[in-house]
C-alpha positions, -999 to +999 in steps of 0.1 A: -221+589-048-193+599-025-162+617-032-145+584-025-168+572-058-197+552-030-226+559-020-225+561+021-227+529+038-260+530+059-275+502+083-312+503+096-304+489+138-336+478+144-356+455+174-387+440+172-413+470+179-432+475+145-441+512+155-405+520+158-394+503+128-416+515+107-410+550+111-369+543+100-383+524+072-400+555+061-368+571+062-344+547+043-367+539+012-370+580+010-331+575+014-333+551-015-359+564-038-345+601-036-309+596-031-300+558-047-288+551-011-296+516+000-293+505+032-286+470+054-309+454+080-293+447+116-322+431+134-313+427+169-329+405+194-332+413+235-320+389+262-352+377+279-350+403+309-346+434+283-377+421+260-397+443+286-369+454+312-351+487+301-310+486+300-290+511+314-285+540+284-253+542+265-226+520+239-237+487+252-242+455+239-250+438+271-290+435+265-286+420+228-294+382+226-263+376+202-273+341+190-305+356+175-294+387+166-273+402+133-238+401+136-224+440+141-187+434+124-167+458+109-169+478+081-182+505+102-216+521+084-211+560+074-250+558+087-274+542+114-310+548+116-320+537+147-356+542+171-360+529+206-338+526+236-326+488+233-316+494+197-299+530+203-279+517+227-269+497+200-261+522+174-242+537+203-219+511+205-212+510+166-208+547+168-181+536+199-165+516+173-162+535+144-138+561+165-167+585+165-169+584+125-206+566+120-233+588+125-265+582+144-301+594+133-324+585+163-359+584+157-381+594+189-376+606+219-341+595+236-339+581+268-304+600+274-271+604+260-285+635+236-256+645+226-242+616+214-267+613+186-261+632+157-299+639+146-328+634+167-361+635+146-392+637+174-431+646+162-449+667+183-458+648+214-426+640+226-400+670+242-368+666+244-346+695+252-341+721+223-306+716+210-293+718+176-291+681+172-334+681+177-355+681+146-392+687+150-419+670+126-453+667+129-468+631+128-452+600+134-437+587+100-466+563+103-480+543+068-510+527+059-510+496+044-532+493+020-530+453+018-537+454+054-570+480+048-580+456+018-577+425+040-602+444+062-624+454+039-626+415+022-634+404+055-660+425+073-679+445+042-704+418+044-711+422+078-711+458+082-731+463+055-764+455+081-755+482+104-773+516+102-751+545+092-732+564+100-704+536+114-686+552+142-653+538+161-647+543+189-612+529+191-602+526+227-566+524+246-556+529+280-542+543+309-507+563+305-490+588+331-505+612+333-537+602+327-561+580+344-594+556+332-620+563+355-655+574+357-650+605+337-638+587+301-672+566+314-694+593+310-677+604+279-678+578+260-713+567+267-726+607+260-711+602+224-724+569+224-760+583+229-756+611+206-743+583+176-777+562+186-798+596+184-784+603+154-796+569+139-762+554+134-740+526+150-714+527+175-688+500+172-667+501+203-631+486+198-607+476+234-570+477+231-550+451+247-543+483+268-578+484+279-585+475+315-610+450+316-631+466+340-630+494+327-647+481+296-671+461+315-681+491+330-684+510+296-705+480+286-730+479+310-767+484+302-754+493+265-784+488+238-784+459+216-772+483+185-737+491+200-713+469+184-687+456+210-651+442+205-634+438+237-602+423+236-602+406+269-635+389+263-633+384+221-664+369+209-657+373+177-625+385+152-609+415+159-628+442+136-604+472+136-586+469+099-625+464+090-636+500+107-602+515+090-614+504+057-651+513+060-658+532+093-676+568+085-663+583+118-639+576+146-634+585+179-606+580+199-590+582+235-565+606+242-540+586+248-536+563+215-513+584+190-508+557+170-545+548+161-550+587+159-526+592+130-534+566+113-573+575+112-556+612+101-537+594+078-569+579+060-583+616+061-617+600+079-635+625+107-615+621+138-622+633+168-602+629+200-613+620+235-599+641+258-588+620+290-586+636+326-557+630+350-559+619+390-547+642+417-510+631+414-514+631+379-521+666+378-487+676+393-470+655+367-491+671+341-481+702+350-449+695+341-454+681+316-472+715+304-440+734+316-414+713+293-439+715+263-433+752+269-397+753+276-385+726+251-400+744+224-380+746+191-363+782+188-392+804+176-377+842+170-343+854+173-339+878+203-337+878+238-367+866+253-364+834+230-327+833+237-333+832+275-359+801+269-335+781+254-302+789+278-330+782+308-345+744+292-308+737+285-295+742+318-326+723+335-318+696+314-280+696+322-288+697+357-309+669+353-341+689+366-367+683+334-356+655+312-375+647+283-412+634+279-444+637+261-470+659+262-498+644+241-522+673+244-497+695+227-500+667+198-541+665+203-543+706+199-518+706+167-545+677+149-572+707+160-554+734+147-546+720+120-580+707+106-566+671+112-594+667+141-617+678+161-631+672+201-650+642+203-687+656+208-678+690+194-702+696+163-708+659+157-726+662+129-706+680+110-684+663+082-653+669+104-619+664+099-614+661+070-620+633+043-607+641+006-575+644+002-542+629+025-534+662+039-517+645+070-495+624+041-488+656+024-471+665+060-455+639+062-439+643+024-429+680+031-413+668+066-397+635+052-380+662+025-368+685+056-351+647+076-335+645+037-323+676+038-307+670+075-291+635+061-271+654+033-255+676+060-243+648+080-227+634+052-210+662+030-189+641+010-216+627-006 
């Protein structure tokens, strides 16, 4: 409770992307178990043009489908928890409102206007520039739902149960700058395909509404009869990925789908990641990439070298010379490192990374304490 005898008035500004939701609703029920601090939905809905279209960045309302969308009336919340450009604009404008008094907790990477937000909490693929309003965590504040793994068990146990074992996944996604689907993730994927089939075991491919179709075709071509195929383009049968979360001995999967990578790392199954190669202009954009995952690092020592890092990304980023981006390798080697995952092909047989115990949920505990700890500072009065 507040000096002022209330609790802080917070409001969850939210669109329609379930990835991005999520991750705030992480936040307020650790908001409401740990601190008693409730909080109110404000679902907002996007003109047509803005359902895919970006808006410009900043206190705007102009992209919000008012009919279908929460009012946003006065009183003013003491607290937004906001992810995602449509609805940060959004909490923007509330902020605007409130005479600068309602503070902003942005979750993901912002498309601009850094300052403005009061805590920005990014895992470890995305880089923004390092100021003291950036908070780094690990994995997305992603959750499994169980009723959604038990759905997927009820359904497909039956029908998994005739495959050979070991059932591996190979949960596939698509092209994203910097990196391109060509012949190469081809070859890779059928060489692990061949050493699953050596091994005696099953591999169940899985396409992505991401997934070009010809690339799958391609990947499909001349496959044995034992490779299970779901290709979302071409479905001849339900979609069996719940199924595989639920029951799946192994997974592999492209380098580009974080989301399907924490969430196997979340289950605490063998992952193992599918490093993706990028085209010739990719390359130059991967490169800097590589430069900002160095540069936008969080402050690591106190002296001068470190001091000099920070001073030089800040004034790049004022000068509007490296904004911020991803750099998904950076997240791929911290799985590695951390005994979350390994390379797909490297020591295959072994047990992998990591079954047993949720270490990856344990992460996310210790780093949902640290956003807590953030919160409380943002609100002193309370």
């Amino acid at each position: 409770m507040s000096s002022q005898g209330r609790a802080p008035r917070i409001w969850r500004v939210l669109g329609d992307k379930r990835g991005d939701n999520g991750q705030v609703e992480v936040i307020a029920e650790a908001l409401a178990r740990q601190r008693g601090w409730t909080s109110e939905l404000r679902h907002l809905e996007m003109q047509p043009r803005y359902v895919f279209g970006k808006p410009r960045v900043g206190p705007t309302l102009y992209h919000l489908d008012p009919e279908r969308s929460d009012a946003l009336t006065p009183p003013w919340p003491d607290l937004i928890l906001t992810s995602g450009r449509r609805p940060a604009n959004a909490a923007l404008w509330i902020k605007q409102q409130s005479g600068g008094r309602s503070r902003i907790v942005l979750v993901g990477k912002p498309s601009g206007w850094m300052a403005h937000f009061d805590l920005i909490i990014t895992s470890a693929e995305t880089l923004p520039a390092p100021f003291p309003n950036v908070m780094h965590i690990g994995l997305p504040l992603m959750q499994l739902d169980p009723a959604r793994l038990e759905a997927g068990r009820a359904e497909w146990e039956q029908a998994f149960a005739a495959l050979p074992r070991p059932l591996v996944a190979f949960l596939i996604g698509g092209p994203t700058n910097p990196f391109v689907y060509n012949n190469t993730v081809v070859r890779r994927l059928r060489d692990r395909i061949d050493q699953v089939l050596a091994s005696g075991g099953t591999p169940y491919l899985v396409g992505s509404r991401r997934t070009p179709p010809r690339f799958m075709q391609r990947l499909r071509r001349d496959l044995p009869a034992a490779v299970q195929v779901y290709d979302w383009n071409d479905p001849q049968d339900g979609n069996p990925y719940a199924g595989l979360l639920a029951l799946g001995d192994r997974f592999v999967v492209t380098g580009d789908s974080i989301s399907m990578q924490v969430e196997v790392a979340r289950l605490g199954r063998p992952l193992e990641i599918l490093p993706l190669p990028t085209g010739w202009f990719g390359g130059i954009d991967n490169a800097r990439r590589r430069l900002a995952a160095w540069l936008f690092q969080p402050v690591r020592a106190d002296n001068s070298g470190e001091q000099a890092r920070i001073a030089t990304a800040r004034a790049l980023y004022h000068l509007r010379l490296l904004q911020q981006t991803r750099h998904f390798p950076r997240f791929h080697q911290m799985l590695v490192d951390q005994g979350l995952a390994r390379w797909a092909g490297d020591d295959a047989d072994a047990a992998g990374a990591h079954g047993g115990p949720d270490r990856a949920g344990e992460q996310t505990e210790q780093d949902l304490q640290r956003i807590l700890e953030r919160i409380d500072r943002l609100l002193p009065d309370r």
